[in-house]
C-alpha positions as CSV (number, residue, x, y, z in Angstrom):
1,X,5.5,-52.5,47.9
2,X,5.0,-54.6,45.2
3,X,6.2,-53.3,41.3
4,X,2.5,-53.1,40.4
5,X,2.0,-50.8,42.8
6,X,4.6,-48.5,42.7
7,X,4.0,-48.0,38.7
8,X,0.1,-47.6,39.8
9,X,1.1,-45.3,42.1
10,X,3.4,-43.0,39.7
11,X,0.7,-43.3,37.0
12,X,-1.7,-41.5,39.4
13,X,0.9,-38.8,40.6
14,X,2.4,-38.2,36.7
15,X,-1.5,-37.7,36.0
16,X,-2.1,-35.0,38.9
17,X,1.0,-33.1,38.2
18,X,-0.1,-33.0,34.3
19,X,-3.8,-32.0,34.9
20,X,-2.6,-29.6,37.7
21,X,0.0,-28.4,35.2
22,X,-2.8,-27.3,32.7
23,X,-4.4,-25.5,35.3
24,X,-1.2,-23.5,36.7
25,X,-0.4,-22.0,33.3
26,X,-2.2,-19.2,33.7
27,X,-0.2,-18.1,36.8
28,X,3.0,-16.8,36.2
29,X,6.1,-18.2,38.2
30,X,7.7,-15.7,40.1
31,X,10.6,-17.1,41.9
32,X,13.7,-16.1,41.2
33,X,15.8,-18.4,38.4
34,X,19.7,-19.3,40.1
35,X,22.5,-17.5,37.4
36,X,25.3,-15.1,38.6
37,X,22.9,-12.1,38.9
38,X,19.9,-13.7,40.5
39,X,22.2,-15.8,43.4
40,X,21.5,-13.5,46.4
41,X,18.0,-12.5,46.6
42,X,16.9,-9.0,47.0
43,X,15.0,-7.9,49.5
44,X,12.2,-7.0,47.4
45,X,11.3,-11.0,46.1
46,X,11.0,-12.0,49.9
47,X,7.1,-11.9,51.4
48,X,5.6,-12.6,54.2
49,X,2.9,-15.7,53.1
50,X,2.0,-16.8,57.2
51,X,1.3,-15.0,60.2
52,X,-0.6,-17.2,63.1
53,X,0.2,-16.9,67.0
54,X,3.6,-15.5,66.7
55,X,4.8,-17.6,64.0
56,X,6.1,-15.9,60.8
57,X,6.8,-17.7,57.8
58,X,8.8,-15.6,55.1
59,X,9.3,-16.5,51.5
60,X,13.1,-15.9,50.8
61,X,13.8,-17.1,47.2
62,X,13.4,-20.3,44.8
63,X,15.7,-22.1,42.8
64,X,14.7,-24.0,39.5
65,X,17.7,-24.2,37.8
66,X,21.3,-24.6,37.7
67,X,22.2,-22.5,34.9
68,X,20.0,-21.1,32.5
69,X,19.9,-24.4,30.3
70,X,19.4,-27.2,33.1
71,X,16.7,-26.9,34.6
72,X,14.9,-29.1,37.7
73,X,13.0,-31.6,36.7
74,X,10.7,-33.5,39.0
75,X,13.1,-33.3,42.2
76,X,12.6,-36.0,44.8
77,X,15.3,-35.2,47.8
78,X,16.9,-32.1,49.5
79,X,19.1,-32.1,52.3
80,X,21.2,-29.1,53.9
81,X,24.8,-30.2,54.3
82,X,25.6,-27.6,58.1
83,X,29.0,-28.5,57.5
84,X,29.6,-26.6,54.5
85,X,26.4,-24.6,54.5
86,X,25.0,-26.3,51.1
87,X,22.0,-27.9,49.7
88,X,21.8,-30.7,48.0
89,X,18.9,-31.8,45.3
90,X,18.4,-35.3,43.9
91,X,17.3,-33.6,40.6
92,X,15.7,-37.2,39.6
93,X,14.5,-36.2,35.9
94,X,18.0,-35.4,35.0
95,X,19.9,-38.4,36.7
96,X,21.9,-36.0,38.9
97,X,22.4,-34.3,42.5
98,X,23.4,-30.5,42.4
99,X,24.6,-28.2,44.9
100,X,23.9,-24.8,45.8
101,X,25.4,-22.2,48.3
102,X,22.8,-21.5,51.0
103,X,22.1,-18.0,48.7
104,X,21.5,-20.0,45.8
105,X,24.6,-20.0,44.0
106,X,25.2,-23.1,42.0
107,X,28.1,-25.1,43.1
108,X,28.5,-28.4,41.4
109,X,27.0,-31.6,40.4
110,X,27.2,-35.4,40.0
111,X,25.6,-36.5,36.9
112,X,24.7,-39.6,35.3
113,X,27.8,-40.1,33.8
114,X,29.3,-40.9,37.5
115,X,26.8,-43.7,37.9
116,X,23.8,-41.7,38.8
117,X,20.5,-42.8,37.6
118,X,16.8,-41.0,39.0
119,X,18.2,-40.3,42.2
120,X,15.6,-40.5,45.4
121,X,17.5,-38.9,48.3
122,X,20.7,-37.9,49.2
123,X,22.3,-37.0,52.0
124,X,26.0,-36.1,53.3
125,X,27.7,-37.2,56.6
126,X,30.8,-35.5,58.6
127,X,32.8,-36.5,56.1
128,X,31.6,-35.0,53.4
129,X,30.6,-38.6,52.0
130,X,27.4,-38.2,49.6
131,X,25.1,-40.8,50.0
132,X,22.6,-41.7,47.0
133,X,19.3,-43.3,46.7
134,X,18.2,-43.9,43.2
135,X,14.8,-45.7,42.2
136,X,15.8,-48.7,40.3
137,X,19.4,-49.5,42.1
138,X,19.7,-52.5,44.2
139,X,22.6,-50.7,46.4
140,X,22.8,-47.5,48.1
141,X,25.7,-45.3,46.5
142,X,27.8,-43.6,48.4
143,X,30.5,-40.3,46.6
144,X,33.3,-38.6,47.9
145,X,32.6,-34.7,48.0
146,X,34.3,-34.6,44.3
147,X,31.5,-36.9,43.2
148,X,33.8,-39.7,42.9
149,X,31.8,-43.6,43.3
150,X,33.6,-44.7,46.9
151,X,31.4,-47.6,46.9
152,X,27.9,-49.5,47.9
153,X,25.6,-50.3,50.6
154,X,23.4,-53.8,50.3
155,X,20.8,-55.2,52.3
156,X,22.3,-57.9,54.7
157,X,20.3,-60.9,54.1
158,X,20.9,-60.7,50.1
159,X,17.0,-60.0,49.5
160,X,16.3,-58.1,46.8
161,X,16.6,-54.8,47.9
162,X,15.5,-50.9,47.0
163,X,16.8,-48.1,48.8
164,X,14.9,-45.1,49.4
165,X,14.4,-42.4,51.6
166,X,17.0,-41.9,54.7
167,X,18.6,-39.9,57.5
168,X,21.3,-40.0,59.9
169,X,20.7,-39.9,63.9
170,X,22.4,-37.2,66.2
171,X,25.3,-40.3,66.9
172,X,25.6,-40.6,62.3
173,X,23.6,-43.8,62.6
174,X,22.3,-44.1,59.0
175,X,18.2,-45.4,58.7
176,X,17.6,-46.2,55.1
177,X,14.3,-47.6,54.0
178,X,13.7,-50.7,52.1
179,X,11.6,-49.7,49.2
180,X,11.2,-53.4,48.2
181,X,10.6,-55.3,51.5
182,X,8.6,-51.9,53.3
183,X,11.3,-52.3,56.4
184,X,13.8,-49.7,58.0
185,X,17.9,-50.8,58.1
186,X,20.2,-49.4,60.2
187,X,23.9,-48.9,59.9
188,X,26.7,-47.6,62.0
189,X,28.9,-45.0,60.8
190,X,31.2,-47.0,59.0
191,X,28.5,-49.2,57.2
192,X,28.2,-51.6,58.7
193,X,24.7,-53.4,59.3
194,X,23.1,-53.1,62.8
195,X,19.1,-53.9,62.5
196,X,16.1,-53.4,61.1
197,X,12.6,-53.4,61.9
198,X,9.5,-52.9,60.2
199,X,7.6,-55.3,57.4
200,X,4.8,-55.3,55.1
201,X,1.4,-54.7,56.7
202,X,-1.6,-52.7,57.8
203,X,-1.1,-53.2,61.8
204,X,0.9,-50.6,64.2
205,X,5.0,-51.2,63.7
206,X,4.1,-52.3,59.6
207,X,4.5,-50.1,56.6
208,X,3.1,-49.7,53.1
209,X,4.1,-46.8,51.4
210,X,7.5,-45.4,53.4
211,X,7.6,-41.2,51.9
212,X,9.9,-39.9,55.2
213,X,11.8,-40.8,58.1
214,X,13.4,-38.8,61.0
215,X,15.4,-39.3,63.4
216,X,15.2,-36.8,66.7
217,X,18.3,-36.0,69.6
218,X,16.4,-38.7,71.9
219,X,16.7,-41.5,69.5
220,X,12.9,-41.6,68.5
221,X,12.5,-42.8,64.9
222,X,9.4,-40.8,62.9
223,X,7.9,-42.8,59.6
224,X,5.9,-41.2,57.7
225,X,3.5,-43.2,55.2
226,X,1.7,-42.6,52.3
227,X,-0.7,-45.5,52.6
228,X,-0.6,-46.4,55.8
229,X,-0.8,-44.3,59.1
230,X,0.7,-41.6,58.5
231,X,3.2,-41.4,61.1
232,X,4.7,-43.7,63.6
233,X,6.9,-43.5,65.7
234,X,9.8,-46.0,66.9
235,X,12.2,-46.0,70.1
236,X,15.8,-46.3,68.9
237,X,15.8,-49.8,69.0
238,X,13.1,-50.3,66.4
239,X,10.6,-50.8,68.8
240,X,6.9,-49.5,68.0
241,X,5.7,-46.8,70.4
242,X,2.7,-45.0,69.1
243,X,1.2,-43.1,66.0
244,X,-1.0,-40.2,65.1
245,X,-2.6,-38.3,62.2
246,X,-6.0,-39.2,60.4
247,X,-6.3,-38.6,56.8
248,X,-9.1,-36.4,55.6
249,X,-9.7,-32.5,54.6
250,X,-9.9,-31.4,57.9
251,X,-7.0,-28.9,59.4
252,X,-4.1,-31.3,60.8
253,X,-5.4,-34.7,58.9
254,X,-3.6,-35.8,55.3
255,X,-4.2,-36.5,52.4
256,X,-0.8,-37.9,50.8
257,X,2.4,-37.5,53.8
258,X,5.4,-37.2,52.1
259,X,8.8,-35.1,53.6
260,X,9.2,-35.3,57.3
261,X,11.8,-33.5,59.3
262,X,12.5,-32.9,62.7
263,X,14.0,-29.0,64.1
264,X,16.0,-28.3,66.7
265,X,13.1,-27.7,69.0
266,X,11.4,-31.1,68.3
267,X,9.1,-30.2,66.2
268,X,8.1,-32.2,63.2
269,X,7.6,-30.8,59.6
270,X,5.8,-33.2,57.2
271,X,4.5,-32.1,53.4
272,X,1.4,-33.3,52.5
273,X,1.8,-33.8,48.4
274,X,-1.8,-33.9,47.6
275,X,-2.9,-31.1,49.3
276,X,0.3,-28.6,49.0
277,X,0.5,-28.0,52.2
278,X,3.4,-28.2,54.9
279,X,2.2,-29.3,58.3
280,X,3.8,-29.0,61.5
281,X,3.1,-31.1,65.1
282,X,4.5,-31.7,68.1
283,X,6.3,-35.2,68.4
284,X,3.2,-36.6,70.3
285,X,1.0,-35.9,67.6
286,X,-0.1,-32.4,68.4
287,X,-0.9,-30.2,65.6
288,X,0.5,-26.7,65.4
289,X,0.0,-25.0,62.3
290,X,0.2,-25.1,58.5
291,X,0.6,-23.6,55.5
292,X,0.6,-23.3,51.7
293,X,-1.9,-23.6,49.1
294,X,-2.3,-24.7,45.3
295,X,-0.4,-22.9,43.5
296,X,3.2,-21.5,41.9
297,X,3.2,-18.0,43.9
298,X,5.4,-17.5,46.9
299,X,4.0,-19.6,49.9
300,X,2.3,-22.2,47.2
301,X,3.6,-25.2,46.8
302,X,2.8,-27.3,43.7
303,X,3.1,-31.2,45.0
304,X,5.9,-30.5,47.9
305,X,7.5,-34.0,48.3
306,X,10.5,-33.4,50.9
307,X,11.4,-30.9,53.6
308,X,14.7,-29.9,55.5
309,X,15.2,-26.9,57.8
310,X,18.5,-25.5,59.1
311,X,19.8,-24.1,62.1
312,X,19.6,-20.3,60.7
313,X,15.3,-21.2,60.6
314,X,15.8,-21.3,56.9
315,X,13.0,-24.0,55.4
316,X,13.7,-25.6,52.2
317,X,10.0,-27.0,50.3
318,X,10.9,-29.1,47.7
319,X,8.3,-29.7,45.1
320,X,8.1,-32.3,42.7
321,X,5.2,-31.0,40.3
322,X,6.7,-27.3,39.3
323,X,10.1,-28.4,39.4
324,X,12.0,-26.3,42.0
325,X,12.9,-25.5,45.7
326,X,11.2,-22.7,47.5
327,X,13.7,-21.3,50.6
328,X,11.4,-19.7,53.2
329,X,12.5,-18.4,57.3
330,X,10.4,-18.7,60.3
331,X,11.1,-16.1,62.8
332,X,9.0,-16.7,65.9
């Protein structure tokens, strides 16, 4: 993607978020806000917002701040650390990642005096190494679990180079998008290059606008695009395989993919942004359900922009345009 069109593209999504802003106002918030009395959620803020064929989604809680003075803004990236039980939030408006117990207890956080500047994504290997995305850095960070700088990933070939969403594989194989040159690179657990695949293009196997990638325990590789279709999928070596979704208003079709994620039973989890929705398929493109709706209530999501699910069927909606992280369960 070209400079021209990322800042074309970030014009038009700063201009939804502010006209959809003006038309929230009215509506109360009413999650709960993360200090030391609002941590554990009472069983009075959680409601039931889906019911469809056995499926139960729950609204748990929301976080939107780590104390009462630092709040979100405009999030990009969560990711649930099931070693320690612990999300992470590339809280990009405030060039910092913070932590939060699984209850939503704050933790800690690296800020922007540690290097950090509009962070992307983030994620956190077996080691308890924090890996960073950020939106103008030419290098992928990576942080001990203090939040000390342990050092930087690069592109291979020296090409200029912007890192942007990731995730590991079942084997810690880290897939990191290339921002700049639309392509996938891979790297083995101890960082060091393996391949890539993917380029710039409008045929099957090319990419425009990379929002997610997953990988599931069989090796495939999901990309979702923004611009492009909306998800293909790879075999583990790189190698294109198939795609599916349409984009249109229809039930199951997209207007703007962003977040994808894959659960323990294979399913995948994409957020559509423009249409606040969460929608979930089978791997071969079957569609399943969805939810969500305009809004800020529980259940609403307000320009969701990444997804991650845990093994307790806790879901974590993170959402760009009102500045927090819903926590829902799906009990099935």
């Amino acid at each position: 993607m070209n400079h021209k069109t990322e800042i074309g593209i970030a014009v038009i999504f700063s201009l939804r978020i502010f006209i959809a802003s003006l038309l929230i106002l009215a509506s109360p918030m009413t999650y709960a806000g993360v200090d030391d009395n609002a941590a554990q959620p009472s069983s009075a803020q959680s409601k039931e917002v889906f019911v469809d064929d056995g499926i139960s989604i729950t609204f748990l809680f929301a976080i939107e701040r780590f104390s009462d003075d630092q709040k979100l803004v405009k999030p990009m990236g969560v990711w649930y650390d099931k070693h320690h039980d612990e999300i992470y939030i590339a809280d990009t408006g405030n060039n910092r990642v913070v932590v939060f117990g699984v209850g939503g207890e704050p933790r800690f956080q690296i800020r922007g005096i540690q290097g950090l500047s509009e962070p992307l994504d983030i994620l956190v290997d077996a080691e308890s190494q924090i890996y960073v995305s950020q939106m103008e850095k030419r290098s992928l960070q990576i942080f001990d679990f203090r939040g000390e700088h342990l050092m930087d990933l690069y592109a291979p070939d020296a090409t200029p180079f912007k890192p942007g969403r990731m995730c590991f594989d079942v084997d810690g194989k880290l897939y990191l998008v290339d921002r700049e040159n639309a392509r996938i690179l891979v790297y083995d657990t101890e960082g060091n290059f393996q391949f890539q695949f993917g380029r710039k293009g409008t045929e099957e196997g090319e990419f425009q606008l990379i929002s997610g990638i997953a990988v599931d325990n069989a090796g495939r590789i999901y990309v979702a695009d923004s611009k492009q279709y909306p998800v293909q999928i790879f075999d583990r070596r790189g190698r294109f395989l198939y795609t599916f979704g349409a984009r249109g208003p229809r039930k199951g079709e997209f207007s703007f993919p962003g977040g994808i994620f894959v659960d323990t039973q294979g399913r995948l989890w994409i957020t559509d942004t423009f249409r606040h929705q969460v929608k979930v398929f089978k791997t071969d493109g079957t569609h399943l359900f969805q939810f969500g709706t305009f809004g800020s209530r529980p259940g609403q999501f307000f320009f969701p922009i990444d997804i991650a699910l845990d093994e307790n069927n806790r879901i974590y909606v993170l959402e760009k345009g009102a500045s927090r992280l819903q926590v829902l369960r799906i009990q099935e």
